[in-house]
TORVEX-137083 format. One record per residue: residue in one letter; residue number from 1; x, z, y of N, C-alpha, C in turn. Coordinates in pm, 1 decimal. Layout:
ZALO  resn  resi       n_u       n_w       n_v      ca_u      ca_w      ca_v       c_u       c_w       c_v
ZALO     A   NUM         X         Z         Y         X         Z         Y         X         Z         Y
...
END
This chain:
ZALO  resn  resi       n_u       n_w       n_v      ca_u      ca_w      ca_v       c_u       c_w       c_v
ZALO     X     1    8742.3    8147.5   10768.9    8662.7    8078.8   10868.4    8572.6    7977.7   10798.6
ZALO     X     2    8442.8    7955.7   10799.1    8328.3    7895.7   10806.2    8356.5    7748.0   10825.1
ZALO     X     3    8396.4    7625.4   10805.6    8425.5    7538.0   10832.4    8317.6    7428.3   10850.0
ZALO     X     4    8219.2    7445.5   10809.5    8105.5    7375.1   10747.4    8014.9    7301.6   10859.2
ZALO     X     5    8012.4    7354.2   10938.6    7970.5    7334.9   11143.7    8082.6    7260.9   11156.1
ZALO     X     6    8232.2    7235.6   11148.3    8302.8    7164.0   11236.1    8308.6    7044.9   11216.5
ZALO     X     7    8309.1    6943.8   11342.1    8266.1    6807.7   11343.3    8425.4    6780.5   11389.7
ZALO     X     8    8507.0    6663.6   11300.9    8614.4    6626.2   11388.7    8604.8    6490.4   11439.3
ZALO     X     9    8694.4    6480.6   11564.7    8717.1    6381.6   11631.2    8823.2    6330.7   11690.4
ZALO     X    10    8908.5    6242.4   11686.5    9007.5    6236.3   11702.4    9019.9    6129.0   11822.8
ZALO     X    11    9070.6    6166.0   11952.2    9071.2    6081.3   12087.3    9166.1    5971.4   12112.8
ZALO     X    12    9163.9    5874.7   12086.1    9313.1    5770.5   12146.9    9352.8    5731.7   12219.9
ZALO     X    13    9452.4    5783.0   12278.9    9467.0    5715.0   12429.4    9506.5    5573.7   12421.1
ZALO     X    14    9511.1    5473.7   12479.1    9501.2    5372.2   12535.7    9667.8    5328.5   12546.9
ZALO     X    15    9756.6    5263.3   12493.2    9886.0    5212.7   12557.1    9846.1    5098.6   12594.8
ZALO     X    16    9985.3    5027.6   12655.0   10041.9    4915.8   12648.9   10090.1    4860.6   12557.7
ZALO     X    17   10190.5    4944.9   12551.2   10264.9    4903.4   12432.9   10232.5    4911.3   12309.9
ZALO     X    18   10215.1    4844.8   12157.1   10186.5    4924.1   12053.7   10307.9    4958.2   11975.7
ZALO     X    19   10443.0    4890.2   12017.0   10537.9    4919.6   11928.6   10592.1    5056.1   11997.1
ZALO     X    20   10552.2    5160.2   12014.6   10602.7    5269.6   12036.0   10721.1    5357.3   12020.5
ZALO     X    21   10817.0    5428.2   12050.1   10918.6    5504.6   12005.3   10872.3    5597.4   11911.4
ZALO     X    22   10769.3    5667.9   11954.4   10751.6    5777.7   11956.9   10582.0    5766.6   11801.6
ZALO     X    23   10593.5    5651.7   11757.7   10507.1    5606.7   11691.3   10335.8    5644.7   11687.7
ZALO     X    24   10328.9    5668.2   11824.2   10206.6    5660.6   11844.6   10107.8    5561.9   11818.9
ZALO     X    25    9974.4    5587.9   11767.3    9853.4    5498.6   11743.3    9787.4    5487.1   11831.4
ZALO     X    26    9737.3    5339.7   11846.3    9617.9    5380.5   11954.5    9535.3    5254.2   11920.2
ZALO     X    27    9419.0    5221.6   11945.4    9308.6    5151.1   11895.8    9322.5    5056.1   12058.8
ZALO     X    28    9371.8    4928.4   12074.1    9395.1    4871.3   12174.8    9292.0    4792.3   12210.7
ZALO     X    29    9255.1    4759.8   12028.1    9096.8    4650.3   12082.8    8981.0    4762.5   12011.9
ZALO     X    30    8929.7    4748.5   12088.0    8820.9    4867.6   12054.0    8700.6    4759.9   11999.6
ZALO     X    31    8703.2    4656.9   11991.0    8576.6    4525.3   11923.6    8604.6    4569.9   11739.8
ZALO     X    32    8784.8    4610.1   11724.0    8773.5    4606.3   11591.5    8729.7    4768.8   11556.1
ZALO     X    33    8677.2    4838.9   11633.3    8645.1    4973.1   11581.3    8474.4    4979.8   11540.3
ZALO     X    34    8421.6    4989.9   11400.5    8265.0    4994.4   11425.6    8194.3    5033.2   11505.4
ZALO     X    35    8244.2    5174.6   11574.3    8148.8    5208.4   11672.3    8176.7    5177.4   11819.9
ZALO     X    36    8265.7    5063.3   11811.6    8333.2    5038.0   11929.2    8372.3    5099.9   12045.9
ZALO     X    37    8409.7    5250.5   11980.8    8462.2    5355.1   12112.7    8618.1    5336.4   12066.4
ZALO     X    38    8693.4    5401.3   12146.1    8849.3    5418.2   12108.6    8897.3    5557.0   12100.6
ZALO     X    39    8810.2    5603.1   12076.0    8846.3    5776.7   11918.6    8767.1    5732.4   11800.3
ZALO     X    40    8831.4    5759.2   11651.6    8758.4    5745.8   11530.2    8731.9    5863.3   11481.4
ZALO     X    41    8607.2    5882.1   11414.0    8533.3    5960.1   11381.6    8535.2    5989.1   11208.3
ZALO     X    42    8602.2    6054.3   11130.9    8650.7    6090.8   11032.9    8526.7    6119.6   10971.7
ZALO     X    43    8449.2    6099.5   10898.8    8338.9    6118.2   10804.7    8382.6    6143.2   10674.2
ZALO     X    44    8471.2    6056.6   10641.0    8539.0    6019.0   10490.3    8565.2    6183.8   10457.3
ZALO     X    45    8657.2    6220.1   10586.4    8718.1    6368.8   10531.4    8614.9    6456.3   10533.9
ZALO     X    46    8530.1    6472.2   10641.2    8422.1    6579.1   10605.0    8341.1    6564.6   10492.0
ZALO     X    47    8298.9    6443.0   10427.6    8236.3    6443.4   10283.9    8342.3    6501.9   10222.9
ZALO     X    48    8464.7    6435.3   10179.8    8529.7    6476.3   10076.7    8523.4    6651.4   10107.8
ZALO     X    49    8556.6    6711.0   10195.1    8576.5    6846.1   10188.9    8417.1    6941.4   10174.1
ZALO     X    50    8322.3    6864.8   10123.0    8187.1    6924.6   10134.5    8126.0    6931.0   10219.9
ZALO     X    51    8151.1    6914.0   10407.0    8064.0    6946.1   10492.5    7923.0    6868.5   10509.0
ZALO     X    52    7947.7    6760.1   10458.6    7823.4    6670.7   10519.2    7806.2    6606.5   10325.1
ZALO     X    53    7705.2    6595.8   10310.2    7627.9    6552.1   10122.4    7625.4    6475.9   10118.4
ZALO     X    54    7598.9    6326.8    9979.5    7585.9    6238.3    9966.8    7463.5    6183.8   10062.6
ZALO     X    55    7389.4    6237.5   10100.5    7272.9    6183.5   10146.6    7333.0    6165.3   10295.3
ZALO     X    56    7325.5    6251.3   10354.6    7427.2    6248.8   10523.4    7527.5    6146.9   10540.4
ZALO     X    57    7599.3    6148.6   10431.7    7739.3    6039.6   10435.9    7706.7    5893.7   10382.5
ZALO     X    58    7607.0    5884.2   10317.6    7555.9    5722.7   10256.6    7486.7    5674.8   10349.2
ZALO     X    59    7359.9    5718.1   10418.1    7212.6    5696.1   10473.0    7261.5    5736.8   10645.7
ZALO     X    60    7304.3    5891.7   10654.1    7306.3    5876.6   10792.6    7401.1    5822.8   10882.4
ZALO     X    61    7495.6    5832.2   10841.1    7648.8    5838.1   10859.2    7626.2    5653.2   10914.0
ZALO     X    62    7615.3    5577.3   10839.4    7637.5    5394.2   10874.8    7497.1    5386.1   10973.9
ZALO     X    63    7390.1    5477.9   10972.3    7289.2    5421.5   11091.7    7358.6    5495.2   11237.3
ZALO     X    64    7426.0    5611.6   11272.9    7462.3    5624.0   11338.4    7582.8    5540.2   11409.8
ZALO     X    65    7659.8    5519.0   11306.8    7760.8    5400.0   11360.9    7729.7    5282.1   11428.5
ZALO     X    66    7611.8    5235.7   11364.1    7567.5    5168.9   11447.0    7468.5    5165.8   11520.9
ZALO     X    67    7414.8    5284.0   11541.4    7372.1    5343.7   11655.4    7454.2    5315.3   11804.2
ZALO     X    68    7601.7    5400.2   11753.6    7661.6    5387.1   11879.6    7738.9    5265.4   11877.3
ZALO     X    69    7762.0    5143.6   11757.5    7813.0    4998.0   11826.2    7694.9    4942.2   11922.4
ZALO     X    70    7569.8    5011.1   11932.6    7463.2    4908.0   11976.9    7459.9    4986.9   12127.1
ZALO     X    71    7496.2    5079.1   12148.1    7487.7    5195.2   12253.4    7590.5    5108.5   12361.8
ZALO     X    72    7740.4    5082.1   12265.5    7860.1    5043.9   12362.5    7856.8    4900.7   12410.5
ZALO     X    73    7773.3    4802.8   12308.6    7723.3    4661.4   12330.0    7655.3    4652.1   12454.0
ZALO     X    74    7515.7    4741.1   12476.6    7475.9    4703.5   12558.9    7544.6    4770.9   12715.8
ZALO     X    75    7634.3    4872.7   12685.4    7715.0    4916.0   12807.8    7797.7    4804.3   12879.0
ZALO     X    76    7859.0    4767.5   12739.9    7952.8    4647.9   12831.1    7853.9    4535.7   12899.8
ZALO     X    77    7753.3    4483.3   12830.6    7679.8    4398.9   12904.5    7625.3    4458.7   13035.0
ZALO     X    78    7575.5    4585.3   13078.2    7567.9    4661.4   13208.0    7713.3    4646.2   13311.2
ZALO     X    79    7826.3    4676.1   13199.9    7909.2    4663.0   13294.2    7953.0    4540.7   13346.5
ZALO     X    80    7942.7    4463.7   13309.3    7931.4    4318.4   13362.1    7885.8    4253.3   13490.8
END
């Protein structure tokens, strides 16, 4: 299989609790996530495994991030 197209993403649900049984993660304050959503977006691994080049992962990769911290900034101020 072709791997080279697949984008991963990984979703977090939301607890209460963080000390878990069942040792689940979850991103509770989403202020400390760069792109301030609560799924993280694995870049690190798609460079290392070849999908995305030095150029994609240096240059595009940090303007998009904060692309979408500036996307979720001004949401919360809407939601307000």
């Amino acid at each position: 299989m072709d791997g080279s197209e697949t984008v991963t993403k990984m979703y977090v649900r939301p607890v209460d609790n963080s000390e878990t049984i069942d040792g689940q993660i979850t991103i509770m304050n989403v202020d400390a996530n760069k792109s301030r959503e609560d799924y993280l977006l694995n870049f690190d691994y798609l460079h290392d495994i070849g999908a995305i080049d030095d150029d994609l992962y240096y240059k595009e990769v940090p303007k998009f991030e904060l692309e979408m911290r500036q996307l979720n900034l001004q949401l919360e101020e809407l939601a307000l």
